[in-house]
N, C-alpha and C positions, 0 to 999 in steps of 0.2 A: 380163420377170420372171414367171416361173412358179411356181405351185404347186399339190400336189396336195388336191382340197379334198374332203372327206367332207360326204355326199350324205343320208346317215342310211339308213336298211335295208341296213347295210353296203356300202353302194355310195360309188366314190371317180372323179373323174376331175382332170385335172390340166387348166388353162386360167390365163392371163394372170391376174394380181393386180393391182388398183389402187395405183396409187403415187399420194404426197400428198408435198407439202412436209413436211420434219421439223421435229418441234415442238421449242422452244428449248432441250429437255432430252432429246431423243431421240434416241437413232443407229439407221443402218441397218445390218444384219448378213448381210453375204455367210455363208450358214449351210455351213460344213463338212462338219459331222454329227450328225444328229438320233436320237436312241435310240426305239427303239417302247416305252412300258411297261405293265404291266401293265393301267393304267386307258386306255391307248387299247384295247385289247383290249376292256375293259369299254363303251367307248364303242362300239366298233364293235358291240356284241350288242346295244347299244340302251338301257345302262344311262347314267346321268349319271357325270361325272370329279367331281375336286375340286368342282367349281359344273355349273350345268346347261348341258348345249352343245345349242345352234340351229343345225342345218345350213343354211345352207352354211357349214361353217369349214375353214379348214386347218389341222389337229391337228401336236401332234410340240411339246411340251413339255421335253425333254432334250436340249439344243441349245448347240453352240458353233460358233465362225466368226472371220472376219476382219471389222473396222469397214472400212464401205465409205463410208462418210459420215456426217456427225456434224450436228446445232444448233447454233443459235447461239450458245447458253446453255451447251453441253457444255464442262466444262474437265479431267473426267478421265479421257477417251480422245481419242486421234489415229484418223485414218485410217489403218489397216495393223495395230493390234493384233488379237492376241490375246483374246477373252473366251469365257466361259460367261455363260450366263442363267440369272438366277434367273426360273423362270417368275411365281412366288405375287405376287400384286401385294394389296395390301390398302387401305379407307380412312380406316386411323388415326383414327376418332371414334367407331366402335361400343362397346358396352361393352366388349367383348371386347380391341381395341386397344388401350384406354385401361390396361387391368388387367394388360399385360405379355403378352396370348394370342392376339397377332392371326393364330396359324392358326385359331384360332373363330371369326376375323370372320365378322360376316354381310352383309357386301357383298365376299367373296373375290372375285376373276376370277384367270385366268391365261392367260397366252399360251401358245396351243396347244392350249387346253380350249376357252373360249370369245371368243376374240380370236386371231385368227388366226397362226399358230407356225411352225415348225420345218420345216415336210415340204415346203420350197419353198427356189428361189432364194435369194431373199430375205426378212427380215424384221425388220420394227422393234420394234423395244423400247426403253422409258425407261433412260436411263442409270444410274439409280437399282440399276437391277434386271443390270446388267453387270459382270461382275470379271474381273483380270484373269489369265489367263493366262501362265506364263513361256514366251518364245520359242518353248524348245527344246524345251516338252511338246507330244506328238505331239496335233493339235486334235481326234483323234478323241476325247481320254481326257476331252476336257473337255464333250463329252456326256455322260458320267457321272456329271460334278458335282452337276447335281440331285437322283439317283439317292443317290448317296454320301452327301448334305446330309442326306435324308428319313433316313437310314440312324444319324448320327451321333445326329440327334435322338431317334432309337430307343434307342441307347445312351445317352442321358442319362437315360431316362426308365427303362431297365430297371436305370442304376447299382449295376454290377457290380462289387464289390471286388475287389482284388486277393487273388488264392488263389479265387474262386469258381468249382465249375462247371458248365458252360453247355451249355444244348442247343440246337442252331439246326438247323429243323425247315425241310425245304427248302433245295436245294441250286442252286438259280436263279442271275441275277445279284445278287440282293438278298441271300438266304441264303450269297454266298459274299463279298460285301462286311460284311455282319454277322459271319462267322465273323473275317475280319483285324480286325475294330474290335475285338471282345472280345479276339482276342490282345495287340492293341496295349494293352487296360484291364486287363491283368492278370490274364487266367482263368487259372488252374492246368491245366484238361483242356478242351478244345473238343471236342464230339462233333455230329456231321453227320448228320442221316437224312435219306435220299434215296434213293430207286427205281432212279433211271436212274446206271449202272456209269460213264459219261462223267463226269456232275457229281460224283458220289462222289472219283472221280482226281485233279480239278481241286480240290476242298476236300481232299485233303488235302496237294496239292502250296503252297496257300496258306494253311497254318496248322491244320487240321482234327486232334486226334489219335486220331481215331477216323472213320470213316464207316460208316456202318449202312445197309442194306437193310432197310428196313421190313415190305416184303410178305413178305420169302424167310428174314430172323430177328427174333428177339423182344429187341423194344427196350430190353423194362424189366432182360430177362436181362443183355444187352451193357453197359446204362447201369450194372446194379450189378456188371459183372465190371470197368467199367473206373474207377468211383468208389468200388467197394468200399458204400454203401450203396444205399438205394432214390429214385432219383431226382438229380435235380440243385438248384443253388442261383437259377439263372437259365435259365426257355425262351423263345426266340427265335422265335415262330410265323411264316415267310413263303411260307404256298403258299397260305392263302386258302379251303379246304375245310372242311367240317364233321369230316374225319380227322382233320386235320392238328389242328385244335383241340381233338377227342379225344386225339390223343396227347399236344398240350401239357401237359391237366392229369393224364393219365396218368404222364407222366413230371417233374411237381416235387415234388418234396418238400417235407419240413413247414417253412415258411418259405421257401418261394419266391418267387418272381416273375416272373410270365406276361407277357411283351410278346407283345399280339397284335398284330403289325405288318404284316400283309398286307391289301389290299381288299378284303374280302367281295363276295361277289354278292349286292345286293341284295335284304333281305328274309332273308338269311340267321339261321339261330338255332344258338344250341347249349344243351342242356339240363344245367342246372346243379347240383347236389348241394350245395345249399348249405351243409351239415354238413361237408362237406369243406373247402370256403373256411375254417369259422369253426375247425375242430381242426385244419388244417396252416395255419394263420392264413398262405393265401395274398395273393398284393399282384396283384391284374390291372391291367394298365395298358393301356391304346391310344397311338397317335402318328400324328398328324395332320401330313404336308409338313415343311417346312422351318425354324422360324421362327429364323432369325437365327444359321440354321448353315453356308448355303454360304460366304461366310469361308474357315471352317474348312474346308469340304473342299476349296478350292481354295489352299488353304496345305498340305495335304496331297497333295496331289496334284501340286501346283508342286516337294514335296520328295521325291516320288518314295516317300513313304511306305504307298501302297494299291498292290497289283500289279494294273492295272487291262487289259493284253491279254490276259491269258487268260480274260478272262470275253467278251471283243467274240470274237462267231465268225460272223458273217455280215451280210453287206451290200449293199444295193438302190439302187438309182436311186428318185428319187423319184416317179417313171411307174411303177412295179412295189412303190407302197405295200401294196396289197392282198395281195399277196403276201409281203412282210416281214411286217404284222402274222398269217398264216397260220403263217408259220414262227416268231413268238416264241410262238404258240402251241403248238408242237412243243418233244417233248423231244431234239428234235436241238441246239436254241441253247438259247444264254444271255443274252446280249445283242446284239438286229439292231440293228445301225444303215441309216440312209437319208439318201443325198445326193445332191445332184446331178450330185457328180463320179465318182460310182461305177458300176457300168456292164458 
């Protein structure tokens, strides 16, 4: 049983994993396909994920598979299913858990941050934290699920009425799972800014009514020829720059609402005009993981409701991890996956 394990100063190599008896509530997970995201990226430069990771770990948090083995105690999976992971594990007593927030916990862990995940053979996880899968969905898609979940929960938090419209800033895999969640809530206009002409193509084939070139035209001009005023109702921040957060409040109008939903680079700032905030009586929000929405994306996803292959466009063996997270660094992908059966 193999996996590839990060070494810290970007360095990865792949060796044998310890195997343990499963605990009464645990299965093991012949892993499929593991998604690289954003915050292994972050982890590889040497920043912390979700919680702090101590190498030696095997990262890869966006993970589905076949149950290859189950506990004793397991009664809702067989050997042979289908799941996704929810990676976010939490321990239910902090204040934070108690009050309905336990993405604030402050004893978070996740598998594949700082307990070992995805980018291997094999891997266990509490059954708590397993859903299932239908058959016939291809198991790459339910690497997405985690991705999808963080996503939905973005949309709850940005609660976008029907007729509002939306700007989603970044045309990644995140920004082009955010542009279908708002179609599906009812935006009137969906508009896309994004650099690279690939993901521009791909958002508008999945819902986008507009795609924008930021560097080569003027957004604010596009945003009011295609809303007819200055700005939108709701911005969708997900690239993570100090631009992209310029453009955010560049582009809301007076009663907007900002979801800044991408991971910063540590230490990052943006300089705020607070007289702005208070005369376009802006609403800024963040969103923190999952909490209590993969469910939903994998009832989504079970009904075929997210078009989830044209965001996956390349794929690694889990020996050539370092390599996949290079290339989710490029704007040639969208989303790399890593398996063991790939090749």
């Amino acid at each position: 049983m193999k996996g590839t394990y990060f070494l810290g100063n970007g360095e990865f190599e792949t060796r044998d994993m310890p195997e343990h008896p499963l605990a009464p509530h645990e299965v093991l997970i012949r892993v499929a396909a593991c998604g690289v995201c954003g915050t292994d990226v972050h982890i590889y430069h040497g920043d912390k994920g979700s919680a702090a990771v101590t190498p030696p770990v095997v990262l890869g948090h966006e993970l589905s598979g076949t149950v290859a083995a189950v506990g004793a105690q397991v009664t809702g999976l067989r050997v042979g299913d289908h799941v996704t992971v929810d990676p976010n594990c939490y321990c239910g007593a902090c204040h934070y858990c108690r009050i309905g927030k336990k993405q604030l916990c402050t004893s978070l862990y996740a598998i594949g941050v700082n307990r070992d995940g995805g980018f291997a053979e094999y891997c266990y996880a509490p059954e708590a934290q397993c859903f299932l899968l239908a058959p016939d969905v291809p198991l790459e898609f339910g690497a997405l699920g985690e991705p999808l979940a963080c996503c939905i929960h973005g949309i709850d938090r940005a609660q976008i009425r029907v007729g509002d419209t939306v700007l989603v800033i970044g045309g990644g895999a995140i920004g082009l799972l955010m542009v279908q969640l708002a179609k599906l809530s009812g935006a009137s206009q969906i508009l896309l800014s994004e650099p690279v002409a690939m993901r521009r193509d791909i958002g508008l084939q999945l819902g986008a009514d507009a795609a924008i070139d930021p560097i080569r035209e003027d957004l604010s001009a596009r945003i009011r020829d295609c809303t007819g005023v200055d700005g939108v109702d709701v911005v969708i921040e997900c690239v993570g720059n100090t631009a992209a957060t310029a453009q955010a409040f560049a582009s809301a109008k007076r009663g907007a609402t900002l979801l800044l939903f991408s991971v910063p680079k540590a230490g990052a700032t943006h300089p705020l005009t607070l007289e702005d905030v208070y005369q376009k009586e802006l609403k800024i929000v963040g969103s923190m993981i999952n909490p209590d929405t993969h469910q939903r994306a994998v009832d989504m996803i079970n009904q075929g409701r997210i078009q989830l292959a044209p965001i996956i466009t390349h794929r690694f063996p889990v020996e050539q991890l370092k390599d996949a997270i290079l290339m989710q660094m490029s704007s040639e992908s969208l989303k790399v996956l890593v398996g063991s059966s790939f090749g």
